[in-house]
Backbone as numpy.savetxt, mean C-alpha at the origin, in Angstrom:
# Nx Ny Nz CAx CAy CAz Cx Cy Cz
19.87 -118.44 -11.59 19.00 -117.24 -11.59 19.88 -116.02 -11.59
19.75 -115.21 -12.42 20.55 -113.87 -13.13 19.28 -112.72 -12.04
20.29 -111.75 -11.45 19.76 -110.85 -11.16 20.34 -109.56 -11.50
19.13 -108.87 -11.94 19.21 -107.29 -12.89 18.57 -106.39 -12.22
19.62 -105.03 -11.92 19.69 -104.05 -10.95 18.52 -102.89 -11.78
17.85 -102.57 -11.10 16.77 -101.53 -12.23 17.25 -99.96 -11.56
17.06 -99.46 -12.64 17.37 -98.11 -12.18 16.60 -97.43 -11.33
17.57 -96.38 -10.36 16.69 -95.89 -9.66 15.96 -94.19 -10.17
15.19 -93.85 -10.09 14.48 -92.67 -11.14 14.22 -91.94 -10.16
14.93 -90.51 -9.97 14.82 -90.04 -9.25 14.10 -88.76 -9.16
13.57 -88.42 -8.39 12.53 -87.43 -8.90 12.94 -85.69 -9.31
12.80 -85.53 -10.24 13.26 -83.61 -11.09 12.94 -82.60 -9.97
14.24 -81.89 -9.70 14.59 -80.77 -9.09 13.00 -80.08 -8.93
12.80 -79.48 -7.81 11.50 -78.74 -7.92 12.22 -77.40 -7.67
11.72 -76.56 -8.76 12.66 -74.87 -8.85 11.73 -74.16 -8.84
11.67 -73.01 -7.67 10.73 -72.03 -7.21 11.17 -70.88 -8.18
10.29 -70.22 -8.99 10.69 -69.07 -9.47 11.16 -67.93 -8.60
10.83 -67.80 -7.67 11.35 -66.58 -6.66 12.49 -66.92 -6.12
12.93 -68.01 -5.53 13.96 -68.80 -4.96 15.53 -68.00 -5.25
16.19 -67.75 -4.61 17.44 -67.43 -5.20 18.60 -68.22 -5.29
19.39 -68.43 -6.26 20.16 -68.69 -7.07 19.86 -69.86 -7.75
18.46 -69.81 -8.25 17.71 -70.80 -9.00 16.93 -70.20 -9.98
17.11 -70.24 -11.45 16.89 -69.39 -12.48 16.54 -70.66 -13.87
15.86 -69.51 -14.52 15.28 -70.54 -15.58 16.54 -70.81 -16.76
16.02 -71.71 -17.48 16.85 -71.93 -18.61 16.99 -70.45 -19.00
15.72 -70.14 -19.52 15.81 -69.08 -20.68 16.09 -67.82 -19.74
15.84 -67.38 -18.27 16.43 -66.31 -17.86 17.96 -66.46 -17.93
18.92 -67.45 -17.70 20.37 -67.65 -17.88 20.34 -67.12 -19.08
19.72 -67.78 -20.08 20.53 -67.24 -21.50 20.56 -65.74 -21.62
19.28 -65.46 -20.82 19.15 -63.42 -20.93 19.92 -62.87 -20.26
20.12 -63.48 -18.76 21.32 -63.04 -18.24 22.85 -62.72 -19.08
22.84 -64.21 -19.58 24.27 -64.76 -20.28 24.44 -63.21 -21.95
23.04 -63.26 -22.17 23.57 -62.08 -23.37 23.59 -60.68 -23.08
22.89 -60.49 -21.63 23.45 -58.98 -20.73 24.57 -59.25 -20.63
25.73 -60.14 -20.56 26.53 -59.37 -19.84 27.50 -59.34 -20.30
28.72 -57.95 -20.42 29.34 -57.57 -21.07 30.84 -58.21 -21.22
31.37 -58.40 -22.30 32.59 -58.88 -22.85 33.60 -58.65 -21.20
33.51 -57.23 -21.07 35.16 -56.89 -19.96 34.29 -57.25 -18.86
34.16 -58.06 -17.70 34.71 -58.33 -16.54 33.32 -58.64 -15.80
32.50 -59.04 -17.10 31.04 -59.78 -17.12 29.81 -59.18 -16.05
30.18 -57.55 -16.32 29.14 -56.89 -15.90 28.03 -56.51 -16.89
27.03 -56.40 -16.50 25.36 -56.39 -17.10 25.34 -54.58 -17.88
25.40 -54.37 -19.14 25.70 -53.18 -20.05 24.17 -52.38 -19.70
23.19 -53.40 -19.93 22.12 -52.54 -20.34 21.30 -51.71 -18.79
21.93 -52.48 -17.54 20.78 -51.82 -16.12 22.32 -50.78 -15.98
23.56 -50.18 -16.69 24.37 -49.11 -15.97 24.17 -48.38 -17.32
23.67 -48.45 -18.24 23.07 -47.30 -19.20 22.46 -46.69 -18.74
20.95 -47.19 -18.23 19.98 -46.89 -18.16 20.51 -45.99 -16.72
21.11 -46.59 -16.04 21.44 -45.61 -14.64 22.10 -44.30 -15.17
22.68 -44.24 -15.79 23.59 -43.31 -16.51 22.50 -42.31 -16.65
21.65 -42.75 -17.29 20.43 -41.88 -18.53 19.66 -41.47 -17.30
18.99 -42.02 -16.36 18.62 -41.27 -15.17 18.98 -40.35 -14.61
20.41 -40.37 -14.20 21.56 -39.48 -13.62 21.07 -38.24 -14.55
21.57 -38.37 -16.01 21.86 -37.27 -16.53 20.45 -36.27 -16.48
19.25 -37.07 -16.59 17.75 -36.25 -16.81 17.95 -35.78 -15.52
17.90 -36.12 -14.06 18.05 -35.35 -12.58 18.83 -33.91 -12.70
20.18 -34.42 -13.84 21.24 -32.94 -13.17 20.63 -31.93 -14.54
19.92 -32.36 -15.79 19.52 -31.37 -16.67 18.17 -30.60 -15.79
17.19 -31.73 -15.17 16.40 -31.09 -14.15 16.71 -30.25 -13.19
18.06 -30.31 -12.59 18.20 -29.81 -11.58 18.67 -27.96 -12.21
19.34 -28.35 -13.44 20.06 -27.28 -14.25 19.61 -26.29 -14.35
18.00 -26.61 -15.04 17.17 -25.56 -15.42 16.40 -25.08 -14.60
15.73 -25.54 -13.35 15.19 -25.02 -12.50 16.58 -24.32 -11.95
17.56 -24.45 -11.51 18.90 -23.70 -10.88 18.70 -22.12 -11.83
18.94 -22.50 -12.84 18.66 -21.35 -14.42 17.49 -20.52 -14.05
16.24 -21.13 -14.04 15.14 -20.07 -13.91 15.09 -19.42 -12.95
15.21 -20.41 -11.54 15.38 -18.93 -10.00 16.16 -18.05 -10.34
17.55 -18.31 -10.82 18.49 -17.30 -11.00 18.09 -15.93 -12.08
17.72 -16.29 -12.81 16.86 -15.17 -13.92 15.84 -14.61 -13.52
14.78 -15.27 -12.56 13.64 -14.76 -11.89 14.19 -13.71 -10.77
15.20 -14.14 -9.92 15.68 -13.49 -8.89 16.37 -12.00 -9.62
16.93 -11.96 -10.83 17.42 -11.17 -11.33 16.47 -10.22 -12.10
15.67 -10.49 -12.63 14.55 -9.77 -13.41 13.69 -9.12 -12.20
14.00 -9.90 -10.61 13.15 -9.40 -10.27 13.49 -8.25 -9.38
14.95 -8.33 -9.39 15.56 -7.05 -8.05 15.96 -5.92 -9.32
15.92 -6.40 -10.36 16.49 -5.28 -11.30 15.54 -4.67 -11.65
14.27 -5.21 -12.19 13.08 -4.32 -12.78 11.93 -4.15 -11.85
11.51 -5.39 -11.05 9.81 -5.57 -10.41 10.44 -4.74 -9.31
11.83 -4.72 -8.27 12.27 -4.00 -6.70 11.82 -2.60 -7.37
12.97 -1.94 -7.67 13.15 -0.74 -8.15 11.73 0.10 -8.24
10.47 -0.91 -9.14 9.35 0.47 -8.90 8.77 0.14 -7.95
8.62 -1.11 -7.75 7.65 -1.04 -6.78 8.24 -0.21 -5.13
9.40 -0.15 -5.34 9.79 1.02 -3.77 9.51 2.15 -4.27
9.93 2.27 -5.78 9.38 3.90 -5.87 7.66 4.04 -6.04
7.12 3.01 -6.39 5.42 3.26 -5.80 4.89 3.44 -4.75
5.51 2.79 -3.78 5.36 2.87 -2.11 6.19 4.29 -1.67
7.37 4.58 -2.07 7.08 6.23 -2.06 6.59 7.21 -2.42
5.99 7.03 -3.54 4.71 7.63 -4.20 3.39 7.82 -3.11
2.96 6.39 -2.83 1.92 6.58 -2.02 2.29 6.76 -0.78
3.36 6.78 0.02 3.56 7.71 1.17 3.44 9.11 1.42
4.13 9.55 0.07 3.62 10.77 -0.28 2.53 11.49 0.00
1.74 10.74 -0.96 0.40 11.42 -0.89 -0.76 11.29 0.02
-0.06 10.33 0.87 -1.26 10.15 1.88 -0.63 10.93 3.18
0.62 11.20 3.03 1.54 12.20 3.92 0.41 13.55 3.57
0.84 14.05 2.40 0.09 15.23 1.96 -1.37 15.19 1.98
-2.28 14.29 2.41 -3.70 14.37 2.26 -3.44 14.42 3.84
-2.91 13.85 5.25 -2.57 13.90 6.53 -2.39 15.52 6.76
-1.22 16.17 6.01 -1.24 17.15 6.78 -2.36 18.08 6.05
-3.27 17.63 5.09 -4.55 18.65 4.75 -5.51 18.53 5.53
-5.70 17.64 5.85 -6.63 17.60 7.16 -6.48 18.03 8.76
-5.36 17.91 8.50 -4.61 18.55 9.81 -4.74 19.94 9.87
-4.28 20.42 8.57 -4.41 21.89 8.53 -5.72 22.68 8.52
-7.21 21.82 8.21 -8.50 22.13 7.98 -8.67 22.12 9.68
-8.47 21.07 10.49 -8.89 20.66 11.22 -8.33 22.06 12.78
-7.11 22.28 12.28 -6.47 23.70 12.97 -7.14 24.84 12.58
-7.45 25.05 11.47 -8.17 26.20 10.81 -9.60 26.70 11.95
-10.09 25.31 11.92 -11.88 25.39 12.36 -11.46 25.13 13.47
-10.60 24.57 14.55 -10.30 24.78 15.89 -10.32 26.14 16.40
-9.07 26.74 15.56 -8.81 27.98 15.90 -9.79 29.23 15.62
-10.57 29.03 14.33 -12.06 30.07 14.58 -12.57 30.08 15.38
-13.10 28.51 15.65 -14.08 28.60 17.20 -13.22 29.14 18.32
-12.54 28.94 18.80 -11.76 29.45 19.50 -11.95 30.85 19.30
-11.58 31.37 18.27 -11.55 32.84 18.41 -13.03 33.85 18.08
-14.04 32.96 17.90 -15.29 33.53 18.02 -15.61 33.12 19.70
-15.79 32.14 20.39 -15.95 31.90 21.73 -15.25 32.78 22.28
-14.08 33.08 22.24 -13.39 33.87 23.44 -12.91 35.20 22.86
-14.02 36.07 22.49 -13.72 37.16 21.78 -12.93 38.48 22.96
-12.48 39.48 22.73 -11.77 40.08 23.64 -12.60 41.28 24.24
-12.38 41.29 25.48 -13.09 41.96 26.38 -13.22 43.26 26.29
-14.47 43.95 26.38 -14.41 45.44 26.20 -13.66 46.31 27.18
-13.06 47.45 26.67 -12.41 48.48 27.92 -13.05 48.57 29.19
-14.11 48.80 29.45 -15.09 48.75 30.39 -15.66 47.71 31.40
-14.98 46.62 30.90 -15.83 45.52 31.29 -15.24 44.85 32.48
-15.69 44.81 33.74 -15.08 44.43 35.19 -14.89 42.91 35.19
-13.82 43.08 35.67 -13.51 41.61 36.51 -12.35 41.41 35.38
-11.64 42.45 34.89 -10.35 41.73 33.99 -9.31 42.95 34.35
-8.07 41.84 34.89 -7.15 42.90 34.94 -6.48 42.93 33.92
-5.29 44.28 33.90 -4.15 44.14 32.80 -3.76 42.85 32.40
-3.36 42.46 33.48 -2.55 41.04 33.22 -3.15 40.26 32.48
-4.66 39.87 33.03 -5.22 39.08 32.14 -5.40 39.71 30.62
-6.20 40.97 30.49 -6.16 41.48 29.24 -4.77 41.17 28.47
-3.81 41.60 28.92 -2.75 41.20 28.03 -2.33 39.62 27.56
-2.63 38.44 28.38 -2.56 37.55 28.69 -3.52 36.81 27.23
-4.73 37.25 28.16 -5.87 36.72 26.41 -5.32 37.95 24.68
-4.94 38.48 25.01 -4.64 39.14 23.82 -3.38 37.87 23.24
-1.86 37.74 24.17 -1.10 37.01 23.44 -1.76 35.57 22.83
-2.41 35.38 23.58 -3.61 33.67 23.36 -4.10 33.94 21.81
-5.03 35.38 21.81 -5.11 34.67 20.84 -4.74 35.38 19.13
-3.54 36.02 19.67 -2.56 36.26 18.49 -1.70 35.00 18.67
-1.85 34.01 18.93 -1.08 32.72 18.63 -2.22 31.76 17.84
-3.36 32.38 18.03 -4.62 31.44 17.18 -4.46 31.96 15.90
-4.34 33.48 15.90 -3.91 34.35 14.48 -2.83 33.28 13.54
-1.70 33.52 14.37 -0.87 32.69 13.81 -0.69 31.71 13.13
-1.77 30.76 14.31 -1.63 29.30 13.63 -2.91 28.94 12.19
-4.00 30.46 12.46 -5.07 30.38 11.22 -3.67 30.62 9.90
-2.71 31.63 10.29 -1.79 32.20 8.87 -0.63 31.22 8.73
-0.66 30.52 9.78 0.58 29.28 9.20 -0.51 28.09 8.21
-1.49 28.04 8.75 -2.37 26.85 8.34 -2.44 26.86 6.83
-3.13 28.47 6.38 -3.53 28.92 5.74 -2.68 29.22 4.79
-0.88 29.23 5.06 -0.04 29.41 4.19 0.43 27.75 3.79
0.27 26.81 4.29 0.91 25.91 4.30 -0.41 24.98 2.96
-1.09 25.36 3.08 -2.23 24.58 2.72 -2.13 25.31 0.72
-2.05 26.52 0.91 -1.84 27.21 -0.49 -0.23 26.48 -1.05
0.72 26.48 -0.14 1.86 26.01 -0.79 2.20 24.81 -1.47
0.99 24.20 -0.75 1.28 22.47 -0.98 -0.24 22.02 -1.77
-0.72 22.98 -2.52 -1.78 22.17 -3.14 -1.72 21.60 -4.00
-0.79 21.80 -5.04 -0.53 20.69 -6.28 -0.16 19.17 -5.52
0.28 19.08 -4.18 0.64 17.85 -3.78 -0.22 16.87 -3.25
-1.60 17.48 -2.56 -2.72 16.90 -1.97 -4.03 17.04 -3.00
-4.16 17.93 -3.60 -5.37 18.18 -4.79 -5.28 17.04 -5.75
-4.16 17.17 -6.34 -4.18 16.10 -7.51 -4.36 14.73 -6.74
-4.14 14.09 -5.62 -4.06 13.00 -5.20 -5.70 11.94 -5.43
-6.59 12.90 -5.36 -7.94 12.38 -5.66 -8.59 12.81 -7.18
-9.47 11.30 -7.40 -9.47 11.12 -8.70 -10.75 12.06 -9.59
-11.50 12.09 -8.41 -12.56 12.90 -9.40 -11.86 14.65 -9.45
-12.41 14.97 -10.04 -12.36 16.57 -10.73 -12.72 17.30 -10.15
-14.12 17.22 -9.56 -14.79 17.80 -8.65 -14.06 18.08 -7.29
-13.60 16.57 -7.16 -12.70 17.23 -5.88 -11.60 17.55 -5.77
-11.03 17.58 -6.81 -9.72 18.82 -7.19 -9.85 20.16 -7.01
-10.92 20.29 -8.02 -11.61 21.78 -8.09 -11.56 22.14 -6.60
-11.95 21.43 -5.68 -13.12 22.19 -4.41 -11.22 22.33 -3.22
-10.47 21.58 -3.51 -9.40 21.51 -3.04 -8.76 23.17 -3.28
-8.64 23.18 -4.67 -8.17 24.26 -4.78 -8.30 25.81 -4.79
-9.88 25.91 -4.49 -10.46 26.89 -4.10 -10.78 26.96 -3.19
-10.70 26.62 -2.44 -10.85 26.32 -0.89 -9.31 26.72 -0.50
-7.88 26.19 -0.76 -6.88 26.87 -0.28 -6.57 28.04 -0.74
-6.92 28.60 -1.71 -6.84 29.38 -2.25 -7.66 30.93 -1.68
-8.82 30.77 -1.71 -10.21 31.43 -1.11 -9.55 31.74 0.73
-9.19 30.48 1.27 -8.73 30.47 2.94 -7.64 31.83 2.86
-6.62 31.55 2.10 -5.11 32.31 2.18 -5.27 33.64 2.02
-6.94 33.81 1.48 -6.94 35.71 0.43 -8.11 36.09 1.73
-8.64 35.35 2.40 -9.60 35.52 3.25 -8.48 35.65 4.47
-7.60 35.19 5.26 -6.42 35.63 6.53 -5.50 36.44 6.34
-5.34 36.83 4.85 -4.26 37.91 4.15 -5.58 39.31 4.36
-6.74 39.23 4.17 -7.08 40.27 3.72 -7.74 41.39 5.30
-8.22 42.70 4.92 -7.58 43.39 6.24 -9.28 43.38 6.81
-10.41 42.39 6.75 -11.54 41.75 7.38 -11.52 41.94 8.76
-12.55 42.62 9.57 -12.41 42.41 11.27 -12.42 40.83 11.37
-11.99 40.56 12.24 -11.23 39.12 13.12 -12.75 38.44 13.07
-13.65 38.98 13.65 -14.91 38.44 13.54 -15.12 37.93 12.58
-15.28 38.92 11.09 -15.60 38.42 9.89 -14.57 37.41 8.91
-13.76 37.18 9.67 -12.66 36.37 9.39 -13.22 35.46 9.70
-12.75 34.92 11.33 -13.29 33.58 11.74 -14.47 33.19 11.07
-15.65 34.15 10.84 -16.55 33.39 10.46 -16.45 32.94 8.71
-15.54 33.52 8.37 -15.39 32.84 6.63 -14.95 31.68 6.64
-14.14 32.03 7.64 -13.05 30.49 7.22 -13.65 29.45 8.01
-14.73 29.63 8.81 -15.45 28.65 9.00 -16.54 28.07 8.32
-16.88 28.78 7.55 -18.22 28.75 6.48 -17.53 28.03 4.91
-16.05 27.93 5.06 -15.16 27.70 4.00 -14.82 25.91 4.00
-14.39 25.96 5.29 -13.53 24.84 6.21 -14.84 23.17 6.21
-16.04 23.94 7.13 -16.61 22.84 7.68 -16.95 21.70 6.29
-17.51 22.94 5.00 -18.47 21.77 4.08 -17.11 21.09 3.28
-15.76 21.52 2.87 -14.89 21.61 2.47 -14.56 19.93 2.98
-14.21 20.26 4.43 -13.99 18.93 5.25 -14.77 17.71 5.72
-15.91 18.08 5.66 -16.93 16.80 5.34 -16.50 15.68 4.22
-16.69 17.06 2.86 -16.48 16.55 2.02 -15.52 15.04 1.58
-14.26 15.84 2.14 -12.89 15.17 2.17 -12.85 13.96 3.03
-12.98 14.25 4.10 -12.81 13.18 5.27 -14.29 12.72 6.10
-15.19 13.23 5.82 -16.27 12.59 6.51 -16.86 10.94 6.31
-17.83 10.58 6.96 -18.31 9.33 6.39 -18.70 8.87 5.14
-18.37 7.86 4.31 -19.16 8.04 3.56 -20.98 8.23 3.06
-21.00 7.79 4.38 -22.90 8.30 3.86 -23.08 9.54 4.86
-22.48 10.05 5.17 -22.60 11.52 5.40 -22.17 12.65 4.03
-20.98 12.13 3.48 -20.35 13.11 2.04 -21.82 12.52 0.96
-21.89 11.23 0.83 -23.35 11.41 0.12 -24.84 12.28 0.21
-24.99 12.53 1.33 -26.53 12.97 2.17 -25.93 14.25 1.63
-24.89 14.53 2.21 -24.31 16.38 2.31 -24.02 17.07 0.85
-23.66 15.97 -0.13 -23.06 16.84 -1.20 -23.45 17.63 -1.88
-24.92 18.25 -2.02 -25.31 18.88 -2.98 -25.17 20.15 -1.75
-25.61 19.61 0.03 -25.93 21.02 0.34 -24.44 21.45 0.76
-23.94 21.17 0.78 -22.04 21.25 0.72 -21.65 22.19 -0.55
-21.61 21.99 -1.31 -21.65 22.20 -2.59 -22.09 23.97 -2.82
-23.72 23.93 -2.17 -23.92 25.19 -2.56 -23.83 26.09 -1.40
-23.34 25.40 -0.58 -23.13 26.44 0.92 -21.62 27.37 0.50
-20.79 26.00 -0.05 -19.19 26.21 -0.38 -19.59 27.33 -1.44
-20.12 27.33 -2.38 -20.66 28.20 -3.67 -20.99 29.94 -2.57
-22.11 29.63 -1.79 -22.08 30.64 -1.55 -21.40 31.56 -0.73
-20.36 31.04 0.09 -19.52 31.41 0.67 -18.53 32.52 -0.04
-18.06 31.36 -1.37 -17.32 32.42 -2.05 -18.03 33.64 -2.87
-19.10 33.57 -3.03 -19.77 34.48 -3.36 -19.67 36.04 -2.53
-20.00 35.21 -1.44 -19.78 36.41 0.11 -18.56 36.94 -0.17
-17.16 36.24 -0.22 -16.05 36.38 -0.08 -15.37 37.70 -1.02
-16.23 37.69 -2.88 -15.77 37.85 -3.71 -16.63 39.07 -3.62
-17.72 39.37 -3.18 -18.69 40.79 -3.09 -18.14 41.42 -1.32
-17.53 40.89 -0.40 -17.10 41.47 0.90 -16.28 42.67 0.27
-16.13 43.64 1.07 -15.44 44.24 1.24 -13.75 43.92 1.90
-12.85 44.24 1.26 -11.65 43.51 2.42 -11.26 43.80 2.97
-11.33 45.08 3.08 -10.81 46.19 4.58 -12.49 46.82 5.21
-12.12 46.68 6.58 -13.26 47.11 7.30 -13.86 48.66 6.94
């Protein structure tokens, strides 16, 4: 009796695709034709790194490029006016400040000098002292009506033009104008104060009041201011 050895059949590798260092036929061969002649590194994944690199630093280039041109276009042409616009409008809101200031001294100082008119020769209970006393008082109201009144004529091209309608250019400039020929001219003190108050109040509504007060008021503003100068231009100017 002959005995014959049978082969033993052993069972085929089981190969996980994820598995590492276990690869398919056909991924080896793809591997095997990546990789390059000198020193059997893979040509085509350090191109492609290459080509990444370079799009980042052209990205980085041109944005670097545009701040720099923006930053420059913008301190050379956009700085430059816009500080000189903001001194522009300091300006003029400087000069519309001290017009109101100066209206607002004007009509202080009338009332003032119609309320505390000066005492007759005769009249008890005032000594020298005091008489002299209210006299310097209110030749300092004088004063500050002829500083007001000069300051306001000097500077009207600077506060008049600042507002847009016409109308209230106009009323700007006859109004400083009308004030300066009305404290220049040789009017008793009485008839003074009371011009430049009849000049001042509708004048300054106008300008600085509420707005739904300059609405309600403007027509009778308007013809009060009208008739004022009327008064002004038929007065006599020396007593």
């Amino acid at each position: 009796m002959t005995w014959t050895r049978r082969p033993v059949r052993r069972p085929a590798a089981l190969v996980c695709p994820g598995a590492p260092g276990l690869a398919h036929p056909g991924e080896r061969n793809t591997t095997r034709n990546a990789l390059g002649a000198a020193g059997g590194r893979p040509v085509l994944p350090t191109v492609r790194k290459h080509a990444r690199h370079a799009d980042i630093l052209l990205t980085l280039l041109v944005a670097t490029s545009t701040a720099v041109v923006t930053a420059l276009a913008t301190g050379l042409l956009i700085t430059p006016r816009m500080e000189a616009r903001k001194k522009r409008l300091g300006d003029v809101h400087a000069a519309r400040d001290a017009f109101r200031t100066h209206m607002s001294r004007i009509a202080s100082a009338c009332a003032l000098l119609r309320q505390v008119p000066p005492p007759a020769d005769d009249e008890p209970g005032w000594t020298p002292v005091m008489r002299q006393r209210l006299a310097s008082e209110r030749e300092r109201w004088w004063q500050q009506l002829d500083e007001s009144t000069r300051r306001l004529i000097d500077n009207v091209a600077a506060y008049a033009e600042s507002w847009g309608p016409h109308m209230l250019v106009g009323l700007a400039v006859q109004y400083a104008g009308n004030a300066r020929m009305v404290a220049l001219s040789e009017r008793q003190e009485a008839r003074k104060a009371e011009l430049l108050i009849a000049l001042t109040l509708p004048v300054q509504r106008q300008f600085f009041g509420w707005p739904w007060a300059r609405a309600r008021h403007t027509v009778v503003d308007g013809q009060s201011f009208a008739q004022t100068i009327a008064r002004i231009n038929t007065d006599a100017t020396a007593p």
